[in-house]
C-alpha angles and dihedrals in degrees: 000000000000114000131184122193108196150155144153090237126079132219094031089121097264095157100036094054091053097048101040090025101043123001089051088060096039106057094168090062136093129209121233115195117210103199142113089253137002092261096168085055092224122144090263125135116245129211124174107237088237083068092081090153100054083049095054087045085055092051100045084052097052132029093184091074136142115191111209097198114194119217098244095064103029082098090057096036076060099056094039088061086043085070099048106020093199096087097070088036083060103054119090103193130026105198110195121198125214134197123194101252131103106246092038084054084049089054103044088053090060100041079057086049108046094043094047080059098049087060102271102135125234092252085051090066125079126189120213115186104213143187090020120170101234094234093063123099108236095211097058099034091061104027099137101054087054097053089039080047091057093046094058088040090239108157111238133195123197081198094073097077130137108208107221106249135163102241103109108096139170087358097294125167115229089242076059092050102047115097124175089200106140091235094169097061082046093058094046084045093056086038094060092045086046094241086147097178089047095055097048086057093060096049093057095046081053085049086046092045102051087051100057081043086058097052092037086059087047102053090049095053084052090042098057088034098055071035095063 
């Protein structure tokens, strides 16, 4: 399967999602970052959106693809499929990303918009509400995506929705983050020997823990469901 994560907007979680959302669940497949430099510094391969014709290579040589597609060249990564059509023929999923302000829903209004125009249809296009406090109502912070969502007949799913949270440190992946460590047992065990600040530290690394679990478990219920 070919997948492109894209939106005008930066900062909506874009890489991250396709690495943690989809790339972790999708071991046979490479990403291809389509951006003016590596910024993130991960072993990707990076192609400018004005190289339509290195993209469409990429695709020809490999059908197991996600297309991580940064904000300042999806205009470019357009015009270059403008120019072979193909490329967009030959992606399966467009994952959009949302944030709940005001200009990245503008934006990813118009991302919906422009590439329903350039032939993507409606059930290709998946919507995934990121970074939302978790006191918010969905339905009302982002009211306006999913009306414009309706109009273009583009299937949306509150459900789909990432909680902003603090886990993500020193640019770790969450494949990075998870641990199966028993830290639990380890804090009883310092607890018992009256090593009071070690076992502290490894309540906080359980705390910890259990929170990565819990957004691990998240991201595969969004994943099987976009997948479905």
């Amino acid at each position: 399967m070919r997948i492109a994560v894209l939106n005008y907007s930066g900062n909506v979680g874009k890489t991250t999602l396709a690495r943690d959302l989809l790339k972790y669940r999708m071991r046979d497949h490479q990403i291809i970052t389509v951006e003016s430099v590596n910024s993130d510094g991960k072993e990707t391969l990076v192609i400018r959106g004005d190289k339509g014709d290195d993209i469409y290579t990429e695709m020809l040589l490999d059908e197991n693809i996600i297309l991580d597609i940064g904000s300042s060249n999806l205009e470019s990564f357009i015009h270059s499929t403008e120019k072979e059509s193909e490329i967009i023929d030959n992606i399966d999923l467009f994952v959009i990303p949302i944030t709940g302000e005001r200009k990245q829903q503008a934006d990813s209004i118009k991302t919906m918009q422009d590439i329903l125009i350039m032939g993507v249809q409606p059930e290709q296009i998946r919507i995934i509400f990121n970074q939302v406090n978790d006191n918010v109502d969905p339905k009302e912070l982002f009211e306006q995506v999913i009306l414009a969502a309706r109009k273009f007949k583009v299937s949306i799913n509150t459900e789909n929705l990432i909680f902003r949270h603090d886990l993500y440190t020193n640019g770790q992946s969450l494949e990075e983050m998870i641990s199966t460590t028993d830290y639990k047992a380890k804090m009883q065990e310092a607890k018992a020997a009256g090593q009071q600040e070690k076992a502290r530290e490894y309540a906080i690394k359980h705390v910890r823990q259990r929170k990565l679990a819990s957004l691990d478990q998240r991201l595969a219920d969004i994943f099987a469901r976009i997948m479905s």
